[in-house]
C-alpha positions, 0 to 999 in steps of 0.5 A: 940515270934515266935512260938505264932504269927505262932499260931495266924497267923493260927488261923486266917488265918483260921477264917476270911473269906474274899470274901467268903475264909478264908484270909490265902488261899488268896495268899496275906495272905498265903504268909504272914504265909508261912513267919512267918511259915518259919522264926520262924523254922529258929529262933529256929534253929539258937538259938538251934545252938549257945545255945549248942555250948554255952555249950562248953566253949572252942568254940569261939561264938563271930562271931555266938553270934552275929550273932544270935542276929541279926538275929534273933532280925531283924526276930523276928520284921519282924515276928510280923510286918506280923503278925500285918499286917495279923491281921488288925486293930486287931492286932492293938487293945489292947488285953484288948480292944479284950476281952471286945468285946467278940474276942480273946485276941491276945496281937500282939500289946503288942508284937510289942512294946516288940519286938522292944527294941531287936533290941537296947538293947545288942548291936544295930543291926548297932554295931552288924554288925561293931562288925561282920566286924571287925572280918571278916577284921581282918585276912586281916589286919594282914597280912596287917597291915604294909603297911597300915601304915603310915611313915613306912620305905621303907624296912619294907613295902617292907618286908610286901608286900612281905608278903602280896604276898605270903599269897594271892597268895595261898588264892585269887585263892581258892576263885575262884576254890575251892571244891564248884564248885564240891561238891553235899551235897547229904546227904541233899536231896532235901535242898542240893542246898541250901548248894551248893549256901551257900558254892559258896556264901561264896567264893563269900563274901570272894573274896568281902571282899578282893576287897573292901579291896583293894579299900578302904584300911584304909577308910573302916572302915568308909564306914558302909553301905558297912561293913553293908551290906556285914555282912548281907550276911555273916548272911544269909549265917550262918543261910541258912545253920544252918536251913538246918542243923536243917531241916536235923536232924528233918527229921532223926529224923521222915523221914516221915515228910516232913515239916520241909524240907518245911520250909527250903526250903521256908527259903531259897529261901527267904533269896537267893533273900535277898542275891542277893539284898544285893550283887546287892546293894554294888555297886548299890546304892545311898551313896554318894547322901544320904551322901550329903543330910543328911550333908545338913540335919546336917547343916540346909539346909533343916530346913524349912522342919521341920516348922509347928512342935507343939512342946509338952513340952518345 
């Protein structure tokens, strides 16, 4: 799906012309394809990845699985939307309506309604981070899971505070000095910052995990939108780094092609903005008024929003 909106996005970043320029030398619409262009090379790479990793029946692929199907069932929706936008109200029309025009075919609209089941089906993006952050806590809550408890006797919780000590003696510290803050990735060339930032955020997530642990504890699981969006970065970080790895065996491949590094980096770039919005947001946000207004939603406090409804059907 990808690989076919890159292709119409350049036909027609090519074709039309607007002001005297074709669309996609605008900074507007070249941005748009330098989107789509970036996020379909970062698709086939984590779909490459977890496919052969597949091929081994002995690996445990549950954290990647469902991770690439998030990903990539939210990137696939954002890539047709783009490519949709770029089209106009072409990309709106019936490929049967284009033809009978005389214009290209492109079935973008087709591939909109395709698209957005993905997004449900197989386990709904929103299971699929509940899915991710029950595997990311669950080492914690292991080491944990007695003191969380309740009406456990005193000594036991005693004994598991003991525990809970000497584990995160040894693992907290690491997440603060650890080889990150020195290692290059020089092997990656010019996507090696990219690994530098990928390695020093995933101690950062870690470490953020643990804090929202601690001030949660058994209520976590409840705070989705917090468990959402801290697998979200988890996510980005995977596929950050799946992409450069991906990057980098093209350009062994055929060193005198420098694009897929291009894509990469343009990648990247994107998805570390992303990642540092994602961060920003745990604790800037507005959950707490949100949850009061659709609870007041829930209790019909705002049903006069909703008069003037033609009800179809009924």
């Amino acid at each position: 799906m990808g690989k076919y909106c890159l292709a119409v996005a350049r036909d027609w970043g090519n074709e039309r012309v607007q002001w005297g320029m074709p669309i996609g030398k605008h900074e507007a619409g070249a941005k748009k394809i330098a989107f789509i262009a970036s996020s379909t090379f970062a698709m086939e790479a984590v779909t490459y990845l977890t496919s052969h990793m597949a091929d081994d029946e002995n690996n445990d692929l549950r954290i990647e699985v469902a991770m690439a199907k998030l990903f990539c069932s939210e990137l696939a929706w954002e890539v047709v939307d783009t490519t949709m936008q770029l089209r106009g109200g072409r990309g709106y029309e019936k490929a049967s309506s284009l033809k009978a025009r005389g214009e290209k075919p492109y079935p973008i609209e087709r591939l909109m309604r395709d698209c957005r089941i993905n997004r449900i089906i197989e386990g709904t993006t929103d299971i699929m981070k509940l899915f991710l952050a029950r595997e990311a806590m669950d080492p914690h809550l292991k080491v944990a899971t007695d003191l969380l408890k309740k009406n456990i006797p005193v000594g036991q919780k005693i004994q598991a505070g003991v525990k809970l000590a000497s584990f995160y003696s040894t693992w907290y510290p690491t997440q603060w000095i650890n080889s990150s803050l020195w290692s290059t990735n020089n092997e990656f060339g010019k996507l090696s910052k990219h690994l530098s930032y990928i390695e020093s955020s995933a101690h950062k997530l870690a470490r953020t995990i643990f804090h929202y642990i601690g001030l949660y504890q058994d209520r976590l699981e409840r705070k989705q939108h917090i468990l959402g969006l801290l697998m979200e970065v988890g996510t980005e970080l995977f596929t950050m780094a799946v992409t450069c790895s991906y990057a980098k065996s093209k350009l062994d491949a055929q060193p005198n092609d420098l694009t897929p590094q291009y894509l990469a980096d343009v990648f990247c770039l994107n998805r570390k903005r992303k990642i540092e919005r994602l961060f920003d947001t745990l604790s800037n946000n507005d959950d707490v008024k949100e949850n009061k207004l659709a609870k007041s939603v829930l209790n019909g406090d705002v049903e006069w929003l909703e008069k003037g409804i033609a009800w179809v059907g009924y």
